[in-house]
Structure formats: C-alpha cells, structure tokens
SESEDREN-417306 format. One line per 3 residues: number of its first residue (from 1); for each residue x, z, y of N, C-alpha, C. Coordinates in steps of 0.2 Angstrom, whole numbers. Layout:
N
NUM) X:Z:Y:X:Z:Y:X:Z:Y; ...
***
This chain:
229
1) 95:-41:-76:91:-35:-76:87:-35:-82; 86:-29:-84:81:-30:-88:73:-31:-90; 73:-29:-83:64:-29:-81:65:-29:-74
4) 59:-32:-70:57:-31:-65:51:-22:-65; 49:-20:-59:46:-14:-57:40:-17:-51; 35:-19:-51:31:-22:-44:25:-13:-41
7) 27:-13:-36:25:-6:-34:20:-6:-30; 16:-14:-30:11:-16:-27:5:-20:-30; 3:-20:-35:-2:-24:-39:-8:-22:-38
10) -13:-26:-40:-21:-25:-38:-23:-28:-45; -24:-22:-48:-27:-24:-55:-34:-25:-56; -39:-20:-50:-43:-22:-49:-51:-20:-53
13) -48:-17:-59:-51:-12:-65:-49:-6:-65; -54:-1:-63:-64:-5:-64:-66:-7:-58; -71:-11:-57:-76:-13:-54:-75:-18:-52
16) -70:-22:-52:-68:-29:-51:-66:-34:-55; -68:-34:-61:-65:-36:-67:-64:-45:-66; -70:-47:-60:-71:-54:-61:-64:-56:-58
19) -61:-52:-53:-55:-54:-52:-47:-53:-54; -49:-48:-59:-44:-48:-61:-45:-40:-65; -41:-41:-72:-41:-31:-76:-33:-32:-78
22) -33:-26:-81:-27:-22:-81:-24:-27:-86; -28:-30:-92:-25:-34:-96:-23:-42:-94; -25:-44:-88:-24:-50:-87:-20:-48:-82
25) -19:-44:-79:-13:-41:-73:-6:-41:-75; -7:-37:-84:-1:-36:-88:2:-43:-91; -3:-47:-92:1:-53:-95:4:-56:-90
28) 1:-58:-84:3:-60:-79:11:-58:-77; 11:-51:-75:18:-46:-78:24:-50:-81; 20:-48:-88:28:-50:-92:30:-58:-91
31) 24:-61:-90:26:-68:-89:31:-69:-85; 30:-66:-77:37:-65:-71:40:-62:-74; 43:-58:-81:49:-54:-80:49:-45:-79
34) 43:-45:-80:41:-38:-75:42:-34:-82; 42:-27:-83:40:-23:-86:37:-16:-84; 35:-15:-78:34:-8:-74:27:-11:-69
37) 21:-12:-69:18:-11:-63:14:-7:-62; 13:-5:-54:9:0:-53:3:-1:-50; -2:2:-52:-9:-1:-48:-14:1:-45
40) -14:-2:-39:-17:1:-32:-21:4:-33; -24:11:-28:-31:14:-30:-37:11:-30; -37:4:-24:-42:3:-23:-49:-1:-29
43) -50:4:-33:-52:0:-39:-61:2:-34; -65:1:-41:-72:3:-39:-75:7:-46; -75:15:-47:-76:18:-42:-63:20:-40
46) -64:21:-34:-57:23:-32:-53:27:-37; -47:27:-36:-44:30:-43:-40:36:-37; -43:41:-35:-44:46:-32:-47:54:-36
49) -46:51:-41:-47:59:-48:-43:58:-52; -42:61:-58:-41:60:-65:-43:57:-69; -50:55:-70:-53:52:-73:-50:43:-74
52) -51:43:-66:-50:35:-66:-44:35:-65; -39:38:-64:-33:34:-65:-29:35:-74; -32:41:-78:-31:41:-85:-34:35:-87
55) -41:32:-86:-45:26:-88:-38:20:-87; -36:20:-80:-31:16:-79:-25:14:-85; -23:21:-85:-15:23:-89:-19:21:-96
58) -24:22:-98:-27:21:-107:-28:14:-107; -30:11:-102:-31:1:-102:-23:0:-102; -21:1:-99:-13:-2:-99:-9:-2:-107
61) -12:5:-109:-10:7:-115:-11:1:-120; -19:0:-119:-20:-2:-125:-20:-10:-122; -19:-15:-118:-14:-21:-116:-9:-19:-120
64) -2:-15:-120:3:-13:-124:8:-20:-122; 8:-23:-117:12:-28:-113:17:-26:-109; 16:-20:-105:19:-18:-101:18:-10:-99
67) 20:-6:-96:21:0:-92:16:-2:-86; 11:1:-88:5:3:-80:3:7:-80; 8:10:-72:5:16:-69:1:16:-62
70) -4:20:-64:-9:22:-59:-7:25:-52; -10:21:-48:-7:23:-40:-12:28:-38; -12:33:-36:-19:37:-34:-18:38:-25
73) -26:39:-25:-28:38:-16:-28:44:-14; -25:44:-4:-23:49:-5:-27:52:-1; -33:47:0:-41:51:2:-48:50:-3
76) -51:55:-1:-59:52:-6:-60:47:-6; -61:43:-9:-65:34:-8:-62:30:-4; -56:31:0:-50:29:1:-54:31:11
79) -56:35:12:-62:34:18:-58:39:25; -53:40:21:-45:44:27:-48:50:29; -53:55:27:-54:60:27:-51:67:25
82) -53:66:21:-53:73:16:-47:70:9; -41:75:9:-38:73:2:-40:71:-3; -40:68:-8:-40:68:-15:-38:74:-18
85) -39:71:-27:-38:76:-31:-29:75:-32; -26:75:-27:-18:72:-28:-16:80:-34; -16:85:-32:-13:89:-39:-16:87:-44
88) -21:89:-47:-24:85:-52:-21:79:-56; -20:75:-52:-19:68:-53:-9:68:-56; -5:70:-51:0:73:-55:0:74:-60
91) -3:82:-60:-3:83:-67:-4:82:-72; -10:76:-71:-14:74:-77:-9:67:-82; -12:68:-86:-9:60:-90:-5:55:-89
94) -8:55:-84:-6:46:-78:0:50:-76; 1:55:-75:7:58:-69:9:56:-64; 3:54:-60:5:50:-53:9:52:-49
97) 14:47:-45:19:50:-43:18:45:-34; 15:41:-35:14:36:-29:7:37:-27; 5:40:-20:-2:40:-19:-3:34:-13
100) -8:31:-11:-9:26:-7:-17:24:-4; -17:24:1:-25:22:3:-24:12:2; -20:12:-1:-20:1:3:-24:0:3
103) -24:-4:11:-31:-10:10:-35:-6:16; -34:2:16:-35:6:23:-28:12:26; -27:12:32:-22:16:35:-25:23:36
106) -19:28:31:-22:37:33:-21:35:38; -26:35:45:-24:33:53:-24:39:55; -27:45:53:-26:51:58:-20:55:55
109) -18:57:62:-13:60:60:-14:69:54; -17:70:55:-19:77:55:-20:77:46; -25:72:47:-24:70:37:-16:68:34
112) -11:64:37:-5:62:35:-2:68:35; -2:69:39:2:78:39:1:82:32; -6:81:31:-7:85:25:-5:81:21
115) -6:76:18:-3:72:12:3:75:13; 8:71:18:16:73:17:18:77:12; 16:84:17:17:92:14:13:90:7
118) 9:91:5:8:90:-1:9:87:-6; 11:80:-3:15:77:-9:22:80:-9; 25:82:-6:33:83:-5:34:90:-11
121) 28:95:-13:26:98:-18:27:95:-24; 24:90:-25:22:86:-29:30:82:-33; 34:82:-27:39:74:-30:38:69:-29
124) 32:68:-25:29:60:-24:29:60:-18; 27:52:-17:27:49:-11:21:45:-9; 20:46:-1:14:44:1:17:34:3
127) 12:30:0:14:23:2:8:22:8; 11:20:13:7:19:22:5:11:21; -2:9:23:-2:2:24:-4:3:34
130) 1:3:33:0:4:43:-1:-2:46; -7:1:50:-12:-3:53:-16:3:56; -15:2:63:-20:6:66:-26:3:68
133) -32:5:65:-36:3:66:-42:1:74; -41:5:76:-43:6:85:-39:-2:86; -33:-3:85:-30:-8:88:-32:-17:86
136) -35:-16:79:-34:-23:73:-41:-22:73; -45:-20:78:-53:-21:77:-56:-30:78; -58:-31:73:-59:-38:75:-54:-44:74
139) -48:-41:73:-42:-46:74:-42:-52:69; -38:-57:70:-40:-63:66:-32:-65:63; -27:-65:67:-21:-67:67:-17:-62:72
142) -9:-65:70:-4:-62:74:-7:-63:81; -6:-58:85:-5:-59:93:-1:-62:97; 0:-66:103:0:-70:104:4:-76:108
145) 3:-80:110:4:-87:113:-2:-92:109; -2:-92:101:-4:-95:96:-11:-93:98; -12:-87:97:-18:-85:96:-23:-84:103
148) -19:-85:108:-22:-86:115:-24:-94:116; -21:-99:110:-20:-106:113:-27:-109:108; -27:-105:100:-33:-106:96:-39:-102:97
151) -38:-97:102:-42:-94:105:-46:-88:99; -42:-87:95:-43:-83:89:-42:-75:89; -43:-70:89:-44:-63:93:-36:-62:89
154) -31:-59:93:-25:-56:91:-24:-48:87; -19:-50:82:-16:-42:80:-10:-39:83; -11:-36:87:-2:-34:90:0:-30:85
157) 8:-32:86:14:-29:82:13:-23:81; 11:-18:89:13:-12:87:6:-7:85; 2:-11:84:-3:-10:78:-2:-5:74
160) 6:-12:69:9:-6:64:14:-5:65; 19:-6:71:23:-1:73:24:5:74; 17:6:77:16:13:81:14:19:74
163) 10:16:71:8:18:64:16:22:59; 20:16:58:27:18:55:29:22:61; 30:22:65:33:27:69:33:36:69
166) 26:35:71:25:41:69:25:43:62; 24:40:58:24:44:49:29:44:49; 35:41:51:43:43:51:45:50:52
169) 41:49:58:43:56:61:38:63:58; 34:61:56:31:67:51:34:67:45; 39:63:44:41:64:34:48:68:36
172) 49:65:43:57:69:45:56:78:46; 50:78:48:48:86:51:48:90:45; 43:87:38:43:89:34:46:87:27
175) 51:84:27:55:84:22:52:80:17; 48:74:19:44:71:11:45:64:15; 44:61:7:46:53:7:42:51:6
178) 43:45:11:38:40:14:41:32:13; 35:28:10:35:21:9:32:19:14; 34:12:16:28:8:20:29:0:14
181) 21:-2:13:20:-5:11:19:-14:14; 21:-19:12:23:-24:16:23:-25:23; 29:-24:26:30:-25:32:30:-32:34
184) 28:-35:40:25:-39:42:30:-41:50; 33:-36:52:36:-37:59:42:-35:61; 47:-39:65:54:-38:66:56:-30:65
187) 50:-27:73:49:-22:73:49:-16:69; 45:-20:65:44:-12:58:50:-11:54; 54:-18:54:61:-19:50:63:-13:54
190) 64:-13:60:68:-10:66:66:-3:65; 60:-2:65:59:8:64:62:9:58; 61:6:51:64:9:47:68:9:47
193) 75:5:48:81:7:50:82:11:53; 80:13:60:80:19:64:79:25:59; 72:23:55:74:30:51:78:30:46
196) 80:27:43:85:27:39:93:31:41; 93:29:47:98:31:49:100:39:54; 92:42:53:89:47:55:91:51:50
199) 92:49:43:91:50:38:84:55:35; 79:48:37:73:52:33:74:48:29; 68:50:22:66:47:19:61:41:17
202) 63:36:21:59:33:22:62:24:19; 56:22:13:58:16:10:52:10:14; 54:4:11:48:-2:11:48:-8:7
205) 42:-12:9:46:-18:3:39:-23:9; 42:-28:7:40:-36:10:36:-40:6; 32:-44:4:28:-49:1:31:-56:2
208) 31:-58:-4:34:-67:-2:28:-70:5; 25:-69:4:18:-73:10:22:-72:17; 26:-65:18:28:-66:24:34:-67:26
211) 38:-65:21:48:-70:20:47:-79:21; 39:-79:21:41:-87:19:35:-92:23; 30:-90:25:25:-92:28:25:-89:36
214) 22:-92:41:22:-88:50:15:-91:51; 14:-91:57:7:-91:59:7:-97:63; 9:-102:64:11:-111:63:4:-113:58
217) 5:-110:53:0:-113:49:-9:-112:48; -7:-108:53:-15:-105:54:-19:-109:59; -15:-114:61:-16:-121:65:-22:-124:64
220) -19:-124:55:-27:-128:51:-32:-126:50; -33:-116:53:-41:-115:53:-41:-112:43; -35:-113:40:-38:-114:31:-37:-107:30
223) -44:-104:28:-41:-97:28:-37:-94:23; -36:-99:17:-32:-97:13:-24:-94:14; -21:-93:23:-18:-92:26:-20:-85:31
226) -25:-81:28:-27:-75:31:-25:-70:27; -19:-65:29:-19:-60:26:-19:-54:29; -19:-49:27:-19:-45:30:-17:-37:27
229) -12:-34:33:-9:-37:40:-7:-45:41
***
C-alpha cells in the first residue's frame, strides 16, 4: 500500500500541547507508514467552527509530513446540544467531511436526527462514540462476573449497543452515513452487520487495545488498562 489513512487520532492541538500537537502527531504518522490522518475535535478551544479546524489544517500544513485533516464536532463544545457550525466548516478550507463528538455520545436522539439529515447535504458523515450515558454513569469496567468478583461498578454491552442500534436505524430512515468509532463488543459487530446487510450505510473500525487486550487484566487494579469504552 502506499500509505496508511488513521481516521481516529488525538492531536490534541490547541490546548493540549503537553500531550501531544499536530507536529509530533505527524511525525509519529509517517514513522507507522501513515500518510492521511484525521484529528479529533476534541481540541481546547473544540474544533466546532471554522476557525479552529483551519488552525488545524494550517499546523498540519506547515509540519509538511503528512495529510491532516480536521474532524469537526457535531455539537457546540462537543456538550450534545445544539449543532455546530457543520456548513461552515465544509465549506471552509479544512473541507471537513467527518464530523464527531469522540470522547462524548450525540446521546439524544433528536440532536442525531438532525446531524444525520444534515450531514447527508453535506457528503459527510457523522462518527458515533456510542455510549449511552444514563447507562455508563460511574462505570469502571466491562460488566460482569469479573466485575461483581472485583467489586468494581460495571459497563453493560448494551450501553453501546443500544446507541448503534438506533443511529442505524436513523441513517437507514434518512439516507446518511454513519461510522461508529471503536467497537468494543460482539454485539456491536452484530448490529453493524445487521445493518449492513439492511443495506445502510453504516461503517466502523476497532483499536488494537481491543483485538488484543480483555478484562482478565484489570485483575491488577493497573489503570493503565482503563479505556474507554
């Protein structure tokens, strides 16, 4: 191949520099092989205008390592309210074509609804980190046997199944495509399948952490084995 494309990076700039910017993110990149990556909205201030995700697209520029494109959020301040400037942000420089709250789930329905149809004007797509909130209050780990025996508060599955479920069924009603962003459970394999075969349009993608680590390891308390979902 000739490059890699990562459609989930955390660059982290602005506001997070100490963990990482769009320049150390880029070199990172090409060292795996990468040539394309896209970067999350959750910056500080959120990359939910034009502003910040051009800031984004002009750092990347001047790195000159790699292809970075700006992910824009597809609420104000990522807070699942009220849209973003998603037209705007299309239109603009960056020409965003991936919108995404990660790190928070659009959990009401009524706001999804609107992204969808919205983006589906657009040509873009809404990426879901599904997790319903109400359900993952507090939770520490997978839910359980494990997590009744460590006595550590549980995340059930259908947390994020129920989440994918429905934005399936909202991308099928209105003809827009829908990502879900690393999938964590048999189950969520199982709905997009389901919808695939629905034929909506619905993608996803998986994280090595979870092709390759289980909840066994959470045995040792090390929190360096807390992700989330």
């Amino acid at each position: 191949l000739p490059g890699f494309v990562d459609l989930h990076t955390h660059l982290r700039q602005p506001g997070f520099e100490a963990s990482e910017t769009v320049l150390t993110g880029s070199r990172a990149g090409v060292a795996g092989g990468y040539t394309a990556l896209f970067a999350m909205a959750n910056s500080d201030p959120v990359a939910d205008n034009v502003s910040v995700v051009e800031q984004v697209l002009t750092l990347g520029q001047q790195a000159g390592l790699l292809e970075v494109r700006p992910i824009g959020a597809v609420t104000k301040g990522l807070m699942g309210a009220e849209l973003s400037q998603l037209g705007p942000m299309a239109a603009s420089a960056a020409k965003v074509s991936v919108f995404s709250d990660d790190g928070h789930c659009v959990h009401d329905p009524d706001v999804m609804k609107q992204a969808l149809t919205y983006v589906k004007g657009l040509g873009g797509v809404i990426a879901q980190h599904a997790q319903e909130p109400h359900l993952t209050e507090g939770s520490q780990m997978n839910a359980g046997a494990l997590s009744t025996e460590l006595g550590l508060t549980g995340w059930p599955a259908e947390a994020e199944e129920s989440i994918i479920s429905r934005d399936a069924l909202l991308a099928e009603e209105f003809g827009a495509r829908l990502h879900i962003c690393h999938l964590t459970t048999a189950g969520a394999v199982d709905v997009v399948r389901w919808g695939k075969a629905r034929g909506i349009q619905i993608t996803a993608d998986v994280t090595p952490c979870r092709l390759m680590l289980t909840e066994e390891l959470v045995r040792s308390y090390d929190p360096v084995f807390k992700v989330d979902p």
